[in-house]
C-alpha positions as CSV (number, residue, x, y, z in Angstrom):
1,X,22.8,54.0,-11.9
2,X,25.4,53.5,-14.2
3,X,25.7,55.0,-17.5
4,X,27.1,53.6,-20.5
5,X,30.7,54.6,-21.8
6,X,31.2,57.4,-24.6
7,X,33.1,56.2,-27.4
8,X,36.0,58.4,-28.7
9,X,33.5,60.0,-31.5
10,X,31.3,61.3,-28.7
11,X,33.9,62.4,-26.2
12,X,35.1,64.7,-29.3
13,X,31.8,65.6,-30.5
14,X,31.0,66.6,-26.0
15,X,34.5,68.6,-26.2
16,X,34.0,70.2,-29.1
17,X,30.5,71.4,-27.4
18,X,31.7,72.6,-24.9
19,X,34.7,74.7,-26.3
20,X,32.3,76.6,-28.7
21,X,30.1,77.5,-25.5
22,X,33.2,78.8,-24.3
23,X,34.5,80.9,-27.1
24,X,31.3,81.9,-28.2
25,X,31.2,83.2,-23.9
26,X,33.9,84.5,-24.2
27,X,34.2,86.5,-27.5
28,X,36.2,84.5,-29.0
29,X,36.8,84.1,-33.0
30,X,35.3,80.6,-33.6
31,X,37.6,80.3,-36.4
32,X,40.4,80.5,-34.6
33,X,42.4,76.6,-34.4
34,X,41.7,74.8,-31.0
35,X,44.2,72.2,-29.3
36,X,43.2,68.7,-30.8
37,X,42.3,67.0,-27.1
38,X,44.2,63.6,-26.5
39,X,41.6,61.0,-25.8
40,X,43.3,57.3,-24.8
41,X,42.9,54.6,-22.2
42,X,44.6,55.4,-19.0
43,X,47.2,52.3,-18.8
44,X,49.5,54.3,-15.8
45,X,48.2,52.7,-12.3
46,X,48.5,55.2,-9.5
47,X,47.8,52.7,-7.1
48,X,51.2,50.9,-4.7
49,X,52.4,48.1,-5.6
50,X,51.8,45.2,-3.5
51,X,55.1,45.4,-2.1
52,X,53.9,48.7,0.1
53,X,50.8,46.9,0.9
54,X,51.1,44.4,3.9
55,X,47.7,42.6,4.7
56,X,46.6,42.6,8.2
57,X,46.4,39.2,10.1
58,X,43.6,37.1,10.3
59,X,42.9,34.3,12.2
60,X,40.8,31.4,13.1
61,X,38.4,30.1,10.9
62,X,39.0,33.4,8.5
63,X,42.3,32.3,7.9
64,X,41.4,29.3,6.7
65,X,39.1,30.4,4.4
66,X,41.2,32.9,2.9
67,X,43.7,30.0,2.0
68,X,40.9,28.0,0.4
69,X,40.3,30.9,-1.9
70,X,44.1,32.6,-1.9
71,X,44.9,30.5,-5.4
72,X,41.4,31.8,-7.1
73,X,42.0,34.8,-6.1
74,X,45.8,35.1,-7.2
75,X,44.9,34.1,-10.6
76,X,41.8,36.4,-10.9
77,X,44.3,39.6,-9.8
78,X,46.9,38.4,-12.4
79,X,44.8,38.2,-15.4
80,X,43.2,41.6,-14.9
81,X,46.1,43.2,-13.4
82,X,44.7,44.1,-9.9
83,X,47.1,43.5,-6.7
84,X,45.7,40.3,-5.0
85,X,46.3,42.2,-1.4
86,X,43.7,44.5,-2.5
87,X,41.8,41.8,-4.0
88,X,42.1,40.0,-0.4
89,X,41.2,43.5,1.3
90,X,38.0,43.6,-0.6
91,X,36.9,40.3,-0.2
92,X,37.5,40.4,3.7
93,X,35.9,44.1,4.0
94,X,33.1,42.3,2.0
95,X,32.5,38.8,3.5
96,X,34.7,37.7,5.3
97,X,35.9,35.2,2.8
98,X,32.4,33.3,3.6
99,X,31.2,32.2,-0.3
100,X,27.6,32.2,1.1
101,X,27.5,35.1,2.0
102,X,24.0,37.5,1.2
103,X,24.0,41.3,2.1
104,X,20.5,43.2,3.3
105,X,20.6,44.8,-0.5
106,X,21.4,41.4,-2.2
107,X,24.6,41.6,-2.9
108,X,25.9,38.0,-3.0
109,X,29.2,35.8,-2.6
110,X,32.8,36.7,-1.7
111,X,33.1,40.2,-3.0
112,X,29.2,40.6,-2.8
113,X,28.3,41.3,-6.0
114,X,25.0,42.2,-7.4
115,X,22.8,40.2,-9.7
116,X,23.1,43.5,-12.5
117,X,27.1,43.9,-11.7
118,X,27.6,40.3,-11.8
119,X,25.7,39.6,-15.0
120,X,27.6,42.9,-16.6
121,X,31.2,41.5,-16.3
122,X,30.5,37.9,-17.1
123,X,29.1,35.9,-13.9
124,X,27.0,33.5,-14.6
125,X,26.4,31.4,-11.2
126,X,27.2,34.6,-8.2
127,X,27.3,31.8,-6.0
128,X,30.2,29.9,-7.6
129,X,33.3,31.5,-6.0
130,X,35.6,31.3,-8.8
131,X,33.4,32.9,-11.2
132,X,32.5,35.4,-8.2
133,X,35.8,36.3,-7.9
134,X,36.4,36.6,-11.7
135,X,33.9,39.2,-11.7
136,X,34.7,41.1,-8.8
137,X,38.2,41.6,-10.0
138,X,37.1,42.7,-12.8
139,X,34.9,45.2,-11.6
140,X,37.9,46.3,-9.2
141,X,39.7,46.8,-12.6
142,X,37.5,48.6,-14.3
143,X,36.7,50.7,-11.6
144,X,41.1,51.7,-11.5
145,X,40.7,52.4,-15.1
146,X,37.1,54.7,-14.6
147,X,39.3,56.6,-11.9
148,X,42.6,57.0,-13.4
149,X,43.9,54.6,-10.5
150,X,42.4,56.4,-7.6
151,X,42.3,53.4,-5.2
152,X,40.1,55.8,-2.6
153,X,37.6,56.1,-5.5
154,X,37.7,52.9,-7.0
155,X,36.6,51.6,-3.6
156,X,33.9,53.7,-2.9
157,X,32.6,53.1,-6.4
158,X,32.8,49.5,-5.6
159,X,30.8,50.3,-2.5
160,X,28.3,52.8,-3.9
161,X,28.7,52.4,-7.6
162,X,30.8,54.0,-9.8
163,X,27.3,56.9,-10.1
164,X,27.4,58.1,-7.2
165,X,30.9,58.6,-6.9
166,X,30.2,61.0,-10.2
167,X,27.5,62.5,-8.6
168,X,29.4,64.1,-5.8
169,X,32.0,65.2,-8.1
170,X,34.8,62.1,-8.6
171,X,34.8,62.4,-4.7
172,X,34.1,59.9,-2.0
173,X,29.9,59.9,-1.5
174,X,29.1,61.8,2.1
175,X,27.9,58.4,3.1
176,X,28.9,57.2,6.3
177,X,28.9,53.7,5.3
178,X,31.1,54.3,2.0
179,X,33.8,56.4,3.9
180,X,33.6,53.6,6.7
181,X,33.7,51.0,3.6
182,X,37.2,52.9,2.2
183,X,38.9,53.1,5.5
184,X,38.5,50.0,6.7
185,X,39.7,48.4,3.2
186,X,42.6,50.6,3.2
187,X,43.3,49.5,6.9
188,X,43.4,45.9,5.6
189,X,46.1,47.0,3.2
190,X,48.0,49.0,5.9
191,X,47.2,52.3,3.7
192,X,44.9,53.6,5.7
């Protein structure tokens, strides 16, 4: 389950716990002056730019749902700052650009949100796709921020939830279907 953000008067108050457990470990005078730790919002993006990203085909009916959705979905990615090819990626991974769509676990709509995710970033009908997308992108965002750009993690938070990706250690959850999840994401994006 998710757990709230510390704000920068906890993160210090957490670092300066844990560098008195270390000196007082280690010997250390506690007097002596410690480095002043540099707490900011990661704005560097260690993702590719779109440009290195080419979207596999689709065809059919896909294909025409996908350009039903392609302006929502543009304008979604450039208000938050997400590449739309990874937007498209997700949403295809996800639901195959079908707005009905309803997983076994409830996840609902284009990029299958849940009722808790979708409520926490703003969505207030899951079913409508443009506020489905909305949301969806900016979960995608805030999960790049959460992991310093880490487009593996990011998607196998947005698979598993951003928990259990801590849980394992900022590493990719031994679960088949969240490795299966990444891969076939990044294969959409030609990253694989």
């Amino acid at each position: 389950m998710f757990e709230r953000s510390l704000n920068e008067r906890q993160l210090l108050r957490t670092w300066h716990r844990q560098t008195d457990s270390k000196d007082s470990a280690s010997g250390e005078a506690a007097n002596e002056p410690r480095p002043v730790p540099q707490i900011r919002r990661i704005t560097d993006r260690a993702i590719p730019q779109s440009k290195h990203w080419r979207l596999a085909p689709v065809s059919g009916a896909m294909a025409g749902r996908r350009d039903r959705y392609a302006p929502l979905i543009s304008a979604a990615a450039t208000r938050q700052g997400v590449d739309p090819n990874l937007v498209h990626a997700v949403i295809r991974a996800e639901s195959a650009y079908r707005s009905r769509a309803k997983s076994h676990a409830g996840a609902c709509g284009l990029m299958q949100l849940m009722p808790a995710t979708a409520k926490r970033f703003g969505v207030r009908d899951i079913w409508d796709p443009e506020q489905n997308i909305e949301g969806g992108v900016a979960y995608l965002r805030f999960l790049q921020d959460l992991f310093a750009g880490d487009i593996r993690l990011a998607l196998a938070a947005y698979n598993a939830g951003e928990g259990a990706v801590a849980k394992y250690g900022n590493r990719i959850p031994p679960y088949r279907e969240t490795r299966t999840y990444v891969r076939r994401v990044l294969g959409y994006l030609g990253a694989a």
